[in-house]
PQR file with spaces between the fields and no chain letter, atoms N, CA, C, O and H, PARSE charges and radii, in Angstrom:
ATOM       1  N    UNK     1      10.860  -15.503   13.620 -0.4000 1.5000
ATOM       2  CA   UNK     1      11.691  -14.797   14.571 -0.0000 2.0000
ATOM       3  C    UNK     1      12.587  -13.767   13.883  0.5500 1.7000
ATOM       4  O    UNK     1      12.964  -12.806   14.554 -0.5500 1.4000
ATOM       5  N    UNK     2      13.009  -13.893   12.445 -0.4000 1.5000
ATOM       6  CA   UNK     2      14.274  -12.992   12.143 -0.0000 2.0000
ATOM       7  C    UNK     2      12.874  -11.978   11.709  0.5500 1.7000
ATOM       8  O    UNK     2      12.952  -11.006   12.460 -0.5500 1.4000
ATOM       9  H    UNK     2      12.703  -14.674   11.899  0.4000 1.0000
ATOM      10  N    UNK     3      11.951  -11.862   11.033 -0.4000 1.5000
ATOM      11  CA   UNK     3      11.505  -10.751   10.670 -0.0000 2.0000
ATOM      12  C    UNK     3      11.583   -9.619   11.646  0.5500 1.7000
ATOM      13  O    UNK     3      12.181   -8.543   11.691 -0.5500 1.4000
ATOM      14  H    UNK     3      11.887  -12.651   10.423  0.4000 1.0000
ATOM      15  N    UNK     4      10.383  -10.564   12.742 -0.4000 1.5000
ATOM      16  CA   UNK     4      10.162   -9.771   13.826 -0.0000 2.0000
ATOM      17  C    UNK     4      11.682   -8.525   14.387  0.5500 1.7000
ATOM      18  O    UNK     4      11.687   -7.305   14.550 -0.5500 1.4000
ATOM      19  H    UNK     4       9.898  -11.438   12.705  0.4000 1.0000
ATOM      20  N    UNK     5      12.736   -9.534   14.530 -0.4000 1.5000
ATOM      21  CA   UNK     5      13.728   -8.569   15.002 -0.0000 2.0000
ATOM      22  C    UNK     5      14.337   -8.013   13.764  0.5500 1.7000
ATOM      23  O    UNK     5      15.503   -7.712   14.019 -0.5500 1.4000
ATOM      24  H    UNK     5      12.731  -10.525   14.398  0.4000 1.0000
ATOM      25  N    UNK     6      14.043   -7.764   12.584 -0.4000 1.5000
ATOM      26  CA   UNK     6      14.416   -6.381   11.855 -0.0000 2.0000
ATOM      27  C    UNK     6      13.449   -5.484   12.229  0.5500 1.7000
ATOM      28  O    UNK     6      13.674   -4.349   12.648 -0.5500 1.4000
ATOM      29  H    UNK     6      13.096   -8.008   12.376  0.4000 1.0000
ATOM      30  N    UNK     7      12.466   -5.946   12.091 -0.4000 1.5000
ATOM      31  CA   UNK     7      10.921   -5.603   12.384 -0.0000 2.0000
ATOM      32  C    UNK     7      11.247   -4.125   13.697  0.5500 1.7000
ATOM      33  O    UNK     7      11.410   -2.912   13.570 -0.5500 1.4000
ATOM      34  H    UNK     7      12.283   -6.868   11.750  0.4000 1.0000
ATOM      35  N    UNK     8      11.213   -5.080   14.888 -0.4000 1.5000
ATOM      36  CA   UNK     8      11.927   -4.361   16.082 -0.0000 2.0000
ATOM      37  C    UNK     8      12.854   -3.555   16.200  0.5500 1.7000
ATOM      38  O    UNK     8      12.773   -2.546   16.900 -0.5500 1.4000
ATOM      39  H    UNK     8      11.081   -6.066   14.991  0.4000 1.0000
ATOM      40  N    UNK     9      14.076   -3.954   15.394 -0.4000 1.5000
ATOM      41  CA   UNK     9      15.222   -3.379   15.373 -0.0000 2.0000
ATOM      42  C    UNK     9      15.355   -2.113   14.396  0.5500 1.7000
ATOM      43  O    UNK     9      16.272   -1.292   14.416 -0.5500 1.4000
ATOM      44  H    UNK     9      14.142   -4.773   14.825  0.4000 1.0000
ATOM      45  N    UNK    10      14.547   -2.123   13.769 -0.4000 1.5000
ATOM      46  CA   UNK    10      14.389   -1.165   12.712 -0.0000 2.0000
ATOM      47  C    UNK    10      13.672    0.164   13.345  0.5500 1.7000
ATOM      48  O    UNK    10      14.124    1.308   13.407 -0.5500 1.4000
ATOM      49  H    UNK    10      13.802   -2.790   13.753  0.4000 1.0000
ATOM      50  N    UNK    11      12.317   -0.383   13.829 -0.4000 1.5000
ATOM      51  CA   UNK    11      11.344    0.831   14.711 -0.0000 2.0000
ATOM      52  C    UNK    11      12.736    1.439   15.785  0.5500 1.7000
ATOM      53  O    UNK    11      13.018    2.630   15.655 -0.5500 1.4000
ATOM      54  H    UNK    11      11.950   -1.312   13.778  0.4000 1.0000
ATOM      55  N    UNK    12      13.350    0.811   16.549 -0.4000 1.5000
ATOM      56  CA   UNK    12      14.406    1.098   17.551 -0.0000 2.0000
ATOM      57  C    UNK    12      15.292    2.412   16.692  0.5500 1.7000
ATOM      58  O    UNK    12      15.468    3.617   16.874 -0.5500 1.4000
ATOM      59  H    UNK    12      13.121   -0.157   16.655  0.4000 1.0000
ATOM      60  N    UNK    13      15.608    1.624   15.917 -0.4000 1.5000
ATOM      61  CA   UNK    13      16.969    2.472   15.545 -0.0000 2.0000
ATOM      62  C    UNK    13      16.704    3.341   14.701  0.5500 1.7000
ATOM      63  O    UNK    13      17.629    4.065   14.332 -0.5500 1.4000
ATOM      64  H    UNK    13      15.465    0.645   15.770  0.4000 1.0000
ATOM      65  N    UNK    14      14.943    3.590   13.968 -0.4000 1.5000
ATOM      66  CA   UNK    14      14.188    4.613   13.559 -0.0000 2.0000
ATOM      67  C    UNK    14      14.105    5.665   14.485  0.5500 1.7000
ATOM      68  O    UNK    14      14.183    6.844   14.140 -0.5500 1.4000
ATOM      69  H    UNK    14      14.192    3.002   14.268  0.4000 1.0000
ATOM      70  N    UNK    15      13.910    5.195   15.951 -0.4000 1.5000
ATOM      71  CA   UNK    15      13.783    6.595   16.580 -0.0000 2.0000
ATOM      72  C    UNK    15      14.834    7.167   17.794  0.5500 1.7000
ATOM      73  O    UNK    15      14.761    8.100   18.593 -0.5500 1.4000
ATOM      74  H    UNK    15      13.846    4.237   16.231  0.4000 1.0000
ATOM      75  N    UNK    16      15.932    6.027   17.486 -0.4000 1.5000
ATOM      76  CA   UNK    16      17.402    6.748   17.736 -0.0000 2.0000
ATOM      77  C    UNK    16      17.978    7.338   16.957  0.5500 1.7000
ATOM      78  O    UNK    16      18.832    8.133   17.352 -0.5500 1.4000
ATOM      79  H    UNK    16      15.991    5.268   16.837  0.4000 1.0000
ATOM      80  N    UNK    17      17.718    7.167   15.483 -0.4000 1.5000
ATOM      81  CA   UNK    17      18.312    8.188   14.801 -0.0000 2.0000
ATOM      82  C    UNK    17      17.131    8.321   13.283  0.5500 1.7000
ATOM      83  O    UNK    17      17.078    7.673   12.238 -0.5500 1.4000
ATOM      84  H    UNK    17      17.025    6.522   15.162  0.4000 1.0000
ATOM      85  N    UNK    18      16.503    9.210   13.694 -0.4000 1.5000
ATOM      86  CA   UNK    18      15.603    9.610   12.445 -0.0000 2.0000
ATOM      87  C    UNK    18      16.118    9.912   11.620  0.5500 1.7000
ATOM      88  O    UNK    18      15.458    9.349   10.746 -0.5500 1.4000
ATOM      89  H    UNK    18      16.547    9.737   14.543  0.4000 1.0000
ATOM      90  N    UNK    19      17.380   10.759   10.794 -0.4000 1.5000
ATOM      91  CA   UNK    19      18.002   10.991    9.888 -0.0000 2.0000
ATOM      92  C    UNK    19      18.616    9.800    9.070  0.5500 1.7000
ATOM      93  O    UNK    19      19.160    9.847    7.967 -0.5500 1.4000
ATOM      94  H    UNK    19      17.917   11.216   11.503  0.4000 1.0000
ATOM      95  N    UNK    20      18.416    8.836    9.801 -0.4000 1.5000
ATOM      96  CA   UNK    20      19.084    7.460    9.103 -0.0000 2.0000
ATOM      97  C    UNK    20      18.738    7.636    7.516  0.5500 1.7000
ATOM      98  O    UNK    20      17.770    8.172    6.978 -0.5500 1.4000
ATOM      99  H    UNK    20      17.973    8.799   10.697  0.4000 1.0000
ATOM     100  N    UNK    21      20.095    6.868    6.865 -0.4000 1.5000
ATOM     101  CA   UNK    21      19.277    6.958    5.307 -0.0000 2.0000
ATOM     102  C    UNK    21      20.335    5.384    4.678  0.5500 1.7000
ATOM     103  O    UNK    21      20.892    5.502    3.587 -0.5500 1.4000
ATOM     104  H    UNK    21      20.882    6.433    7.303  0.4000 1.0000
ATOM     105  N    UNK    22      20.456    4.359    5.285 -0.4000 1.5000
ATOM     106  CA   UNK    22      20.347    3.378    5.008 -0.0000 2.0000
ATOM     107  C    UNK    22      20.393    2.016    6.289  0.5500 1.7000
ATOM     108  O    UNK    22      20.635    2.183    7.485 -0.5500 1.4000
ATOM     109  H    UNK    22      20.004    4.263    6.171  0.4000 1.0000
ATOM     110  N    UNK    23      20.179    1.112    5.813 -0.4000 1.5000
ATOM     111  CA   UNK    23      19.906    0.368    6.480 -0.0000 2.0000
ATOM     112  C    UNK    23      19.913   -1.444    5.376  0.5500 1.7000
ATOM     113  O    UNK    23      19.495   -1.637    4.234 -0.5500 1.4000
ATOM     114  H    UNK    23      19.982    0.977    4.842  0.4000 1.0000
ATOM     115  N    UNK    24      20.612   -2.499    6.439 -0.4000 1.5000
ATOM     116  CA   UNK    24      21.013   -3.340    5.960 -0.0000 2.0000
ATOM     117  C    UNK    24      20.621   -4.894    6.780  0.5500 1.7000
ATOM     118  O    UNK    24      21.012   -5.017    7.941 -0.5500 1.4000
ATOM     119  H    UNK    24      20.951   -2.342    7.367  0.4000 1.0000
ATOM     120  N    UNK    25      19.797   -6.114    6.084 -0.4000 1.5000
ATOM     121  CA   UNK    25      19.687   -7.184    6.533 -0.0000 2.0000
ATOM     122  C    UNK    25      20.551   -8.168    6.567  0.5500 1.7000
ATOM     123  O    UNK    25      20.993   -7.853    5.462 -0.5500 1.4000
ATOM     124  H    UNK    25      19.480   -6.014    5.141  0.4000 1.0000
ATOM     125  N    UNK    26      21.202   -9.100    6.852 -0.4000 1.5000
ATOM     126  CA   UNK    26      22.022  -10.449    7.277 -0.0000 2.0000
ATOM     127  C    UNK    26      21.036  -11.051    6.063  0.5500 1.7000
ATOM     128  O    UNK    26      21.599  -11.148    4.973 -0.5500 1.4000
ATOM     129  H    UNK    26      20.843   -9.357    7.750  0.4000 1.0000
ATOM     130  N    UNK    27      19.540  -11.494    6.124 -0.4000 1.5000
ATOM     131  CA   UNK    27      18.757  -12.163    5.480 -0.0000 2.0000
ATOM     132  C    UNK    27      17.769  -11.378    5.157  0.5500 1.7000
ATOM     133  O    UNK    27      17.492  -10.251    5.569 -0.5500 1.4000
ATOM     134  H    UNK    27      19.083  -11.415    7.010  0.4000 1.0000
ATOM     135  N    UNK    28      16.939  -12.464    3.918 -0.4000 1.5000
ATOM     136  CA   UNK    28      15.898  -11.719    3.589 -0.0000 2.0000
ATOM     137  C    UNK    28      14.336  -11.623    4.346  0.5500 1.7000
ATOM     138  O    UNK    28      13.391  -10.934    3.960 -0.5500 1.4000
ATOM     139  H    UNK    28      17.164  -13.380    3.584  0.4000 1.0000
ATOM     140  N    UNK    29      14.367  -12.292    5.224 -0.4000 1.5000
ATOM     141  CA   UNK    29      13.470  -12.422    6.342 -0.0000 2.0000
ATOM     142  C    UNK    29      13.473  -10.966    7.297  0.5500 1.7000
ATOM     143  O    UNK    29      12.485  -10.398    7.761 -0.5500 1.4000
ATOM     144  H    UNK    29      15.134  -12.851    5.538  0.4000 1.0000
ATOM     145  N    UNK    30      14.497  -10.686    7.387 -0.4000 1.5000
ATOM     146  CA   UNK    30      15.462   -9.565    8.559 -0.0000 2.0000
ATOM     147  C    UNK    30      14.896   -8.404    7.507  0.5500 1.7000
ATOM     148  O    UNK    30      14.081   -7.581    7.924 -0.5500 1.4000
ATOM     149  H    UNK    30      15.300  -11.148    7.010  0.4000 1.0000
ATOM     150  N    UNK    31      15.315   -8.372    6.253 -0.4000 1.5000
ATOM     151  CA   UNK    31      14.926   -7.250    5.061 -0.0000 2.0000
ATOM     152  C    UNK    31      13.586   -7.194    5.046  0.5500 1.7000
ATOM     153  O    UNK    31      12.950   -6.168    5.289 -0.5500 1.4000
ATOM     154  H    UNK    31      15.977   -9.041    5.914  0.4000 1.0000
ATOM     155  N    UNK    32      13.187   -8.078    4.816 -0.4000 1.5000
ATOM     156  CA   UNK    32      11.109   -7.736    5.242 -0.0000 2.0000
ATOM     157  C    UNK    32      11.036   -6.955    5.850  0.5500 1.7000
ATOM     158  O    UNK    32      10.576   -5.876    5.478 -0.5500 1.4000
ATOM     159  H    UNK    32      13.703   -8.911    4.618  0.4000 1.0000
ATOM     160  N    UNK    33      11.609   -7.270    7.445 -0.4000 1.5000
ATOM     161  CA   UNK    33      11.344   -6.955    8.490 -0.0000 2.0000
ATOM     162  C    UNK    33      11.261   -5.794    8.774  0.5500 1.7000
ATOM     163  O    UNK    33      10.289   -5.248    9.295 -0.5500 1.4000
ATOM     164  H    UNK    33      11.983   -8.147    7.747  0.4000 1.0000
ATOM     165  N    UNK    34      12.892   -5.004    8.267 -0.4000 1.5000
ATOM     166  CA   UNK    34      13.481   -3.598    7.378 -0.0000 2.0000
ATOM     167  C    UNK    34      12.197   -2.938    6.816  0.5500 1.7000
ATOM     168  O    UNK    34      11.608   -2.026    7.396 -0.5500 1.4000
ATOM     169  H    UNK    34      13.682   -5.448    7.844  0.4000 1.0000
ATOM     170  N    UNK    35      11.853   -3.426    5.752 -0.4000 1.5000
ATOM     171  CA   UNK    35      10.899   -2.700    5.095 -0.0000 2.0000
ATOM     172  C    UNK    35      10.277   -3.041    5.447  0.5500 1.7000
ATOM     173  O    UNK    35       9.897   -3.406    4.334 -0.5500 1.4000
ATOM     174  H    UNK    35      12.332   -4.167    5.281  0.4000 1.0000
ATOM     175  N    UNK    36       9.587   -3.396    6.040 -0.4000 1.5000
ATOM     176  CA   UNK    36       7.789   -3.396    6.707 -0.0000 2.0000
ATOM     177  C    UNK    36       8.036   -2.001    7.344  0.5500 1.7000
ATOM     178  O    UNK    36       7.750   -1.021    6.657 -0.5500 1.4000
ATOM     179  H    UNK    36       9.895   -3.100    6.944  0.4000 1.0000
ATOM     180  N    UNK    37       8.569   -1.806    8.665 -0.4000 1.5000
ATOM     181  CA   UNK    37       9.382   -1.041    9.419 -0.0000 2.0000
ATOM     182  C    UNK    37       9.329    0.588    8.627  0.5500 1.7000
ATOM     183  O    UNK    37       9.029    1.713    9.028 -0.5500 1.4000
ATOM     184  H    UNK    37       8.802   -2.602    9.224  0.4000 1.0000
ATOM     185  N    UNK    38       9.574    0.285    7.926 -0.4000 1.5000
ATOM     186  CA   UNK    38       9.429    1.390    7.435 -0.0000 2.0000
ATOM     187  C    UNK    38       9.266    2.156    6.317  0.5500 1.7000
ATOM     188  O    UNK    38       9.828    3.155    5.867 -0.5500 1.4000
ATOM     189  H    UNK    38       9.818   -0.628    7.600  0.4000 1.0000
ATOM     190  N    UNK    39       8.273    1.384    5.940 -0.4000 1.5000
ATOM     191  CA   UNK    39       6.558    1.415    5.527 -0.0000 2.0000
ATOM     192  C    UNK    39       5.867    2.067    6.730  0.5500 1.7000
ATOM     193  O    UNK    39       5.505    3.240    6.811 -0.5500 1.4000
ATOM     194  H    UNK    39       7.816    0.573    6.305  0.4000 1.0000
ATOM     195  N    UNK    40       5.770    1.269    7.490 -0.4000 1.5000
ATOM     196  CA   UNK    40       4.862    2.051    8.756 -0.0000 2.0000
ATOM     197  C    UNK    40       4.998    3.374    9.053  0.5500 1.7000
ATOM     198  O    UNK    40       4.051    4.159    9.001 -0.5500 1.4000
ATOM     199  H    UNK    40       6.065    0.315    7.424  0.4000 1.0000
ATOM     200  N    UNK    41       6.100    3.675    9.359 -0.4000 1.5000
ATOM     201  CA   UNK    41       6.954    5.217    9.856 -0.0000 2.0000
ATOM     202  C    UNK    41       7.033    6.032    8.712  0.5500 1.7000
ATOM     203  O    UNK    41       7.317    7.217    8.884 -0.5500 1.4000
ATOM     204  H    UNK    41       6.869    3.037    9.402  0.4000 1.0000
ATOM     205  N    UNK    42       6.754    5.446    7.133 -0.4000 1.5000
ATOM     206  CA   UNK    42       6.742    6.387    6.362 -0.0000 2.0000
ATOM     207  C    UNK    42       8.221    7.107    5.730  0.5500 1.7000
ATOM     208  O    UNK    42       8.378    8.150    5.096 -0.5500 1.4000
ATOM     209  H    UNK    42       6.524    4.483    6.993  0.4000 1.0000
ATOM     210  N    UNK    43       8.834    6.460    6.022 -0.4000 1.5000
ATOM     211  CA   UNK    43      10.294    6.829    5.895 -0.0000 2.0000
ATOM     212  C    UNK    43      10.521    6.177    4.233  0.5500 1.7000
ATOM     213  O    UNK    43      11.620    6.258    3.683 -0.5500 1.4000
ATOM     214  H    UNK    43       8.706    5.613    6.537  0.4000 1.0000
């Protein structure tokens, strides 16, 4: 469950604000999640 919602939360707030240039997990499950995220998007 925590991946998924960095996972989620990450794609979200990737395309509310594309200029983003950091980003931060609670856990390291949540941080996967982070970087999977965006891996995908290429960011």
């Amino acid at each position: 469950m925590e991946y998924k919602a960095g996972y989620e939360l990450a794609l979200q707030t990737i395309k509310e604000i594309p200029d983003i240039t950091a980003m931060a997990g609670t856990n390291d499950m949540v941080a996967l999640g982070i970087r999977d995220a965006l891996v995908i998007t290429a960011l």
